[in-house]
N, C-alpha and C positions, 0 to 999 in steps of 0.2 A: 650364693645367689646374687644375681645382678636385677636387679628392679628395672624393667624396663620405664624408661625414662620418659613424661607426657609433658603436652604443653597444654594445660588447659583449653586456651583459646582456639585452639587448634582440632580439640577433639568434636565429631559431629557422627550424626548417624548418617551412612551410605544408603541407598534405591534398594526399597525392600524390607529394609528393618523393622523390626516391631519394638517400639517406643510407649511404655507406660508411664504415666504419672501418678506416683505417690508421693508421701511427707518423711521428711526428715525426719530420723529420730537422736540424730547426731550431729555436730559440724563434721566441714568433707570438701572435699575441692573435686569440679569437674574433672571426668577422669578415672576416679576412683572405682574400684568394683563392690557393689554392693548389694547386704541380703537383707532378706524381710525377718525381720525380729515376730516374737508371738505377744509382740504388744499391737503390729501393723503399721509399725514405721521399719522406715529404710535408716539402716548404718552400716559406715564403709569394715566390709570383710577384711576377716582378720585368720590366718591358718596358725593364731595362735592355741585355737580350742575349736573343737565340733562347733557347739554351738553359733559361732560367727562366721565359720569358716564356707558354708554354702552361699557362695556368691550366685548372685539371681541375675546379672547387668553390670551394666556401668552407665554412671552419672552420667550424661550429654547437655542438660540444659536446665538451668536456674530458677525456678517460677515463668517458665514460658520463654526464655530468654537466652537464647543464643550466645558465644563468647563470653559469658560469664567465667569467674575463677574460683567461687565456693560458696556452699551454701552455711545454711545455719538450722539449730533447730526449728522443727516448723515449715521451713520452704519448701513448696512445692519442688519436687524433682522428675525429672524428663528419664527415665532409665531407658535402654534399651536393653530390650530381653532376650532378643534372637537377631542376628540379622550384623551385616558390616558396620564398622566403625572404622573411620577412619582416630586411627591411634597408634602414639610411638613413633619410634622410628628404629631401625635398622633390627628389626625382630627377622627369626627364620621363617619363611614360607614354610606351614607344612607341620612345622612345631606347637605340639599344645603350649598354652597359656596356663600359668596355675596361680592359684592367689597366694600373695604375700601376708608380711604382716600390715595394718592400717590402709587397708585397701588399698594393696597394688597388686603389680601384676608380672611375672617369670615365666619366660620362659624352660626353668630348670625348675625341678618340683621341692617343696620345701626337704630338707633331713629331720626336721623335729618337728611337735607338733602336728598338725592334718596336713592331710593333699588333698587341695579339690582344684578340679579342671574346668577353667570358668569357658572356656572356646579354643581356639588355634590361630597360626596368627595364615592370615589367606594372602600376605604379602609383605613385604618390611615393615610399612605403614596401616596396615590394617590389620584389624582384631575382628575377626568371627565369632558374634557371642552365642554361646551354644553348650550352655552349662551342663554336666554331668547331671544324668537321672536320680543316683545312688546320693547318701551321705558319705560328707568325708571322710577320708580313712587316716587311720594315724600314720605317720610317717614312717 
């Protein structure tokens, strides 16, 4: 797997996206894709196990705060839960996205451990978040 590569500062929601705010329940850096735990914070997805592996979003914004580059336990987080982002760079138009390990993001789907499809990419630089209905599946 090759992690697609982010720059923080660079990641933003695109016209249309839908953008929630919830807390931290882990540190994490802008970027990252991330699920809702059953305590009700947010931590960055991991396809190392089911239970982490259902990414809901990705990180875009720091307690209200634009170009931010990570947060901390506690911070407010900007997620976007459906909708463009611009993110990455040189991903395939057209190709699902799947979570990695420590919330990132592939375009090839994991061999071990879950696969779950957090969106596709809608152009080199942009991510369609558009999370899978189902639970992840084992690889």
């Amino acid at each position: 797997m090759a992690v697609i590569l982010v720059t923080p500062s660079a990641i933003k929601p695109l016209e249309g996206a839908i953008v929630r705010r919830g807390t931290a329940g882990a540190t994490g850096t802008v970027g990252q894709l991330v699920t809702l735990q059953s305590d009700g914070y947010w931590d960055p997805a991991s396809s190392t196990a089911s239970g982490t592996a259902g990414a809901r979003g990705v990180v875009v914004a720091v307690n209200g705060q634009a170009g931010a580059s990570a947060f901390a336990v506690g911070d407010r987080i900007d997620i976007v839960r459906l909708g463009a982002v611009a993110y990455g760079a040189s991903m395939t138009p057209g190709a699902d996205v799947y979570v990695t390990t420590s919330g990132g993001a592939d375009q090839t789907a994991p061999e071990s451990g879950v696969v779950f499809k957090v969106g596709y990419a809608e152009a080199a630089n942009i991510l369609y978040v558009d999370p899978q209905a189902g639970p992840p599946v084992a690889a």
